[in-house]
Residue frames as qw, qx, qy, qz and C-alpha x, y, z in Angstrom:
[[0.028, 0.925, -0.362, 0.114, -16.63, -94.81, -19.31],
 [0.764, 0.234, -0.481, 0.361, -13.20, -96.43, -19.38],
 [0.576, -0.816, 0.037, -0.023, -11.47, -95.86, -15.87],
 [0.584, -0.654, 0.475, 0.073, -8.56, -97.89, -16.15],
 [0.803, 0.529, -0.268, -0.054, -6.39, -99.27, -18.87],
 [0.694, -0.535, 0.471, 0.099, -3.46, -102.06, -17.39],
 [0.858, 0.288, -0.421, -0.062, -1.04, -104.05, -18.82],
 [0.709, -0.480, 0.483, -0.184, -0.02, -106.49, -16.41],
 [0.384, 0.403, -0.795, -0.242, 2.64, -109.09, -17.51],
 [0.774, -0.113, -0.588, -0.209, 1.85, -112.91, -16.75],
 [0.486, -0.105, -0.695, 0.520, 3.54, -112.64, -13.18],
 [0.382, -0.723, -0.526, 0.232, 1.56, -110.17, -12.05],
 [0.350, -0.311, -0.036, 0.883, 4.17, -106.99, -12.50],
 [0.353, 0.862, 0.291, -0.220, 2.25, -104.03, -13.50],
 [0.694, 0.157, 0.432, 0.555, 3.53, -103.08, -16.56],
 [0.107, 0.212, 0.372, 0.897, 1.45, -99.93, -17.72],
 [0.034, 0.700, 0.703, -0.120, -1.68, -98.04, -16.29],
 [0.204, -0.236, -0.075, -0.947, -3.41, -94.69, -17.45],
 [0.002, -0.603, -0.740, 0.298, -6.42, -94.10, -15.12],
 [0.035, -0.369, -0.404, -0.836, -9.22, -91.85, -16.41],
 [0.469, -0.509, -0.720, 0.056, -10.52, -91.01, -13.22],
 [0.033, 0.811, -0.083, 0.579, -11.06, -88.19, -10.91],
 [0.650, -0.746, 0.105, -0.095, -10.54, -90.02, -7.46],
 [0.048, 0.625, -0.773, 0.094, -6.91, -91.10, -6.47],
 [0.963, 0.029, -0.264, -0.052, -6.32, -94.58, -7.12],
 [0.677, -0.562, 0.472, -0.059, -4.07, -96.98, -5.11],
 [0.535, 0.417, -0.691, -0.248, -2.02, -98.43, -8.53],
 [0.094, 0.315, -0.943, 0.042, -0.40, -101.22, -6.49],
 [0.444, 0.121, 0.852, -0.248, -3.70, -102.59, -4.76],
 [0.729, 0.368, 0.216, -0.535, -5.62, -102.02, -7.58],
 [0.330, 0.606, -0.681, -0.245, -3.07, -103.96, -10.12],
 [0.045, 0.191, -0.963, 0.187, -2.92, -106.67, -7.78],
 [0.639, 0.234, 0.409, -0.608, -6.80, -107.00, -7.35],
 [0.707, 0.584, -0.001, -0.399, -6.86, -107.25, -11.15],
 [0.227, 0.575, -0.757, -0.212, -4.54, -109.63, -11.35],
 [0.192, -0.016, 0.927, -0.321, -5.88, -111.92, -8.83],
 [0.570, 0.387, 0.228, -0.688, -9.20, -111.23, -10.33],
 [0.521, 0.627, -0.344, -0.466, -8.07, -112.41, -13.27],
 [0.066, 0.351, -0.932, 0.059, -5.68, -115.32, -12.62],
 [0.354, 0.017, 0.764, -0.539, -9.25, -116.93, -10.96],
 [0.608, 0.581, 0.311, -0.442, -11.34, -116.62, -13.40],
 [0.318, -0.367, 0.626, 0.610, -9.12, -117.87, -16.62],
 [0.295, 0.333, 0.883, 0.151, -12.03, -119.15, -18.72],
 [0.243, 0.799, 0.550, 0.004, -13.75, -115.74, -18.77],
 [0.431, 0.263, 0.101, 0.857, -12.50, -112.44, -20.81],
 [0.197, -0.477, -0.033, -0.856, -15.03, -110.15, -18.69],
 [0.395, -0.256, -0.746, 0.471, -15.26, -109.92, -14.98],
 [0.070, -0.676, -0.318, -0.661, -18.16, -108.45, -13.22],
 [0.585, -0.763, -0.260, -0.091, -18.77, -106.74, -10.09],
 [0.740, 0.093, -0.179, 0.642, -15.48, -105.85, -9.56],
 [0.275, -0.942, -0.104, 0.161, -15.09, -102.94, -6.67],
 [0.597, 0.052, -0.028, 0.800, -12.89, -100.33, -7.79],
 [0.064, 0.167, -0.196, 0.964, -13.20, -96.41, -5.89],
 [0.390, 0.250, 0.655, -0.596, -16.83, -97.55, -3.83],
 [0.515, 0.304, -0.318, -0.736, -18.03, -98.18, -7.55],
 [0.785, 0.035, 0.593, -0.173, -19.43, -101.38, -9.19],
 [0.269, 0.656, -0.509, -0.487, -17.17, -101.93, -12.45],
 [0.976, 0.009, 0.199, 0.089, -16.28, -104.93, -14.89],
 [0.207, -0.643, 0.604, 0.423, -12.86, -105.61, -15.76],
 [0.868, 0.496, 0.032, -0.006, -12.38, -106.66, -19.68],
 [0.227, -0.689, 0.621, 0.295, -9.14, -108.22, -20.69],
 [0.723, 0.627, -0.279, -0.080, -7.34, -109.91, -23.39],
 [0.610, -0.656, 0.368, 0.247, -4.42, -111.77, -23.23],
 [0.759, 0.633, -0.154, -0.005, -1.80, -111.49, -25.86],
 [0.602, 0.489, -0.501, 0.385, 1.30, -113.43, -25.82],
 [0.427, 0.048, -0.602, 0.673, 3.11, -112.58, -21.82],
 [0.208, -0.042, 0.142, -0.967, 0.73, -109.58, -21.22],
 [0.048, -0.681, -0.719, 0.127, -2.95, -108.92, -20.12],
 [0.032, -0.144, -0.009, -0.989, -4.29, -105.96, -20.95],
 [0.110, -0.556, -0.795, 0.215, -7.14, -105.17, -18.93],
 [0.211, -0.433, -0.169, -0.860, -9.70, -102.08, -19.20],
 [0.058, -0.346, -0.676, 0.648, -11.58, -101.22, -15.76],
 [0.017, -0.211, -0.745, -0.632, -14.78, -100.52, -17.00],
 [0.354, 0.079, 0.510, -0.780, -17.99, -98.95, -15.58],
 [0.483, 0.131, 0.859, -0.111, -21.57, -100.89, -15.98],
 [0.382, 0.687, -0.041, -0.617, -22.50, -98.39, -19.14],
 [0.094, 0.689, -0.563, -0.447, -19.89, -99.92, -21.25],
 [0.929, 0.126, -0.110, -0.329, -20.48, -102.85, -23.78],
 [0.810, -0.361, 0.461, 0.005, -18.59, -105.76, -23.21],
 [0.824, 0.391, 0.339, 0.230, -17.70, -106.77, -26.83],
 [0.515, 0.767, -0.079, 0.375, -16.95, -103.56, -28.34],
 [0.112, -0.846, 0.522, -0.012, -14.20, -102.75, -25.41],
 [0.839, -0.087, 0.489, 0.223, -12.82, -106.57, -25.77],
 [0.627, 0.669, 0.219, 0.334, -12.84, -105.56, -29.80],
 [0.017, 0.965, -0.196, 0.171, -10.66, -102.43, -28.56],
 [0.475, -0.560, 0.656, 0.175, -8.14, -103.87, -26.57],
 [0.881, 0.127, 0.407, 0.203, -7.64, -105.74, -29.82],
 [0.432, 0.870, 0.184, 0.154, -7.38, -102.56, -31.64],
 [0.425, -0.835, 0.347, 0.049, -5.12, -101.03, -28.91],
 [0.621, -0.363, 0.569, 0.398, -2.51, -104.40, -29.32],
 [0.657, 0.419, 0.414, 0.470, -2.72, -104.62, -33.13],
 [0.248, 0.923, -0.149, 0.253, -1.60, -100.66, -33.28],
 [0.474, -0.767, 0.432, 0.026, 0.84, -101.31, -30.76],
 [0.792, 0.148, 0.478, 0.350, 1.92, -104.32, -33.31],
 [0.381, 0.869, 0.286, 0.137, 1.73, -101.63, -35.81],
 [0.100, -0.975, 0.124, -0.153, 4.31, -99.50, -33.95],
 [0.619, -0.510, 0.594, -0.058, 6.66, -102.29, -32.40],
 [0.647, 0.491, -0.524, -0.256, 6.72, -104.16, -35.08],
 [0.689, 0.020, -0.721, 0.075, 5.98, -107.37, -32.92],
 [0.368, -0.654, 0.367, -0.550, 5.22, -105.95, -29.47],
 [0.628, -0.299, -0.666, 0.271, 6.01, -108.17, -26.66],
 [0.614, -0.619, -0.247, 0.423, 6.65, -107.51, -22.53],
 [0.709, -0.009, 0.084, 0.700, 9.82, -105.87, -23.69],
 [0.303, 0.459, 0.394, 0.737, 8.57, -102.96, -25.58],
 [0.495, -0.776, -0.371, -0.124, 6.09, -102.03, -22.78],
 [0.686, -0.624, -0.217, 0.305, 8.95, -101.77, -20.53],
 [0.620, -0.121, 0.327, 0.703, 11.52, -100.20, -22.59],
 [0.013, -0.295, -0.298, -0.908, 9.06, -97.50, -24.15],
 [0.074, -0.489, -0.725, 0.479, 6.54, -96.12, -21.85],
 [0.082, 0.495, -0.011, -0.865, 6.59, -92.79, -23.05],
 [0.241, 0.024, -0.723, -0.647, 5.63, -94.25, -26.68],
 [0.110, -0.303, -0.898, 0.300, 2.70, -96.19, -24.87],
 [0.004, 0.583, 0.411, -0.701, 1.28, -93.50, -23.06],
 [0.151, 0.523, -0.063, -0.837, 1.13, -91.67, -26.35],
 [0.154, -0.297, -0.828, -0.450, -0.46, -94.33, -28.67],
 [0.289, -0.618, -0.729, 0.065, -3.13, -94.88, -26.01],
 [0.007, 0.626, 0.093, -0.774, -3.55, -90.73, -25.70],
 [0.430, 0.183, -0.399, -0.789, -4.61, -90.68, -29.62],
 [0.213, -0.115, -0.840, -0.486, -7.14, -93.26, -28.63],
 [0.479, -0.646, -0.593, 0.037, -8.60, -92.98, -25.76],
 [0.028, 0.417, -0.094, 0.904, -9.25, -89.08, -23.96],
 [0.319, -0.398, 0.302, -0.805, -10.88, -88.91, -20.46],
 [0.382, -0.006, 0.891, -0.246, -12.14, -92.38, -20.37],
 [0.739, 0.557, 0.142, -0.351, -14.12, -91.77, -23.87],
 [0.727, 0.093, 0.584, 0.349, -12.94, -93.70, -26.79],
 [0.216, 0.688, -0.261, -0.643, -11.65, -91.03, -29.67],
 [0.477, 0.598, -0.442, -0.468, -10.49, -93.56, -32.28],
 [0.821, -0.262, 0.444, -0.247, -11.10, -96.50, -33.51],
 [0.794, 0.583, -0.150, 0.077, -9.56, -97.10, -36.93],
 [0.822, -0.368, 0.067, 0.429, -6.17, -98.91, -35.95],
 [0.620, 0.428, 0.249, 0.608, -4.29, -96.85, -39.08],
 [0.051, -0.830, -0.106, -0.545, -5.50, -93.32, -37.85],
 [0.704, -0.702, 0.101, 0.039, -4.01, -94.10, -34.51],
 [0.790, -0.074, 0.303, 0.528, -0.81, -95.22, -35.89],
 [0.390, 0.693, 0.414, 0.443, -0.75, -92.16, -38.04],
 [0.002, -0.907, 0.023, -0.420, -1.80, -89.77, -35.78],
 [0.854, -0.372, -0.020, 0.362, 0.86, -91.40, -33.16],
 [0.673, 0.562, 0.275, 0.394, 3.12, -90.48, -35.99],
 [0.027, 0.792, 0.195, 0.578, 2.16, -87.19, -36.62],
 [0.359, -0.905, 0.204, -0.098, 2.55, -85.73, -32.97],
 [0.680, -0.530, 0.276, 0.425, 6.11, -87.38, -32.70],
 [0.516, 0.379, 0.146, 0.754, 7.32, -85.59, -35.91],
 [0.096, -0.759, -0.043, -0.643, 5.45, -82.17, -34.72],
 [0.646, -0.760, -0.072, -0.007, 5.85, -82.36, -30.92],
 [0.069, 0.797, -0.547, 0.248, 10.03, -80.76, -29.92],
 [0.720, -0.432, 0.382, -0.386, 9.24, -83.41, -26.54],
 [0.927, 0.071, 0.313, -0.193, 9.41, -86.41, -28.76],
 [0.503, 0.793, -0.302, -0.165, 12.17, -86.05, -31.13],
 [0.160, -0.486, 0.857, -0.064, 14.39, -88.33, -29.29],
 [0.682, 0.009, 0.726, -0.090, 12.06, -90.99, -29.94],
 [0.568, 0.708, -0.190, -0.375, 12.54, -90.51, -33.94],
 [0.908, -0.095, 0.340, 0.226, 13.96, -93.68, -35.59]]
């Protein structure tokens, strides 16, 4: 199960989190754990042991360009195929941004929140095919009333 999905820019500011959890999370200390976690360990793209709500998780991350995207992970989950995801994740988000950087993150949350809602539901992975995400992105911001302001 996925818990946590970050993006965390290169200084440390949390940028983006959806948690897929039922306990209440502490964003700021956990952001900052998983930054420091990360910053330490530069050489490796999957940290283990990593205490997050009295659990034993690993944190997978990526770094593309300014950002880290990081996935809080429980000990079920393979290691490759969520690394391969968070590629999937940034190359739809390329897909949508047309060049994503920092910028886009900050300046569109709401668009975020709703890529990474047609891929990922309760902490299960729904989809994995970058195009059908980008599609069905699409698709709810022509049919959803909510979203119409974000029509180009």
């Amino acid at each position: 199960m996925i818990y946590s999905v970050m993006i965390i820019s290169k200084n440390g500011v949390l940028r983006f989190i959806k948690c897929y959890c039922a306990e209440d999370v502490n964003v700021k200390s956990i952001s900052s754990s998983v930054f420091n976690t990360i910053n330490e360990s530069k050489d490796t793209l999957i940290i283990y042991d990593f205490p997050f709500n009295d659990k034993t998780t690993k944190i997978c991350y990526r770094t593309f360009g300014s950002i880290y995207i990081a996935m809080i992970v429980d000990d079920m989950e393979n290691e490759l195929a969520i690394l391969d995801y968070i590629n999937v994740l940034m190359r739809a988000m390329n897909e949508v941004f047309t060049g994503v950087c920092e910028m886009h993150v900050i300046m569109n949350p709401e668009k975020v929140y709703l890529l990474f809602d047609e891929a990922i539901s309760a902490g299960m992975v729904i989809e994995t095919d970058v195009s059908t995400i980008v599609k069905n992105y699409k698709d709810k911001l022509i049919e959803d009333d909510n979203y119409k302001y974000f029509k180009n």
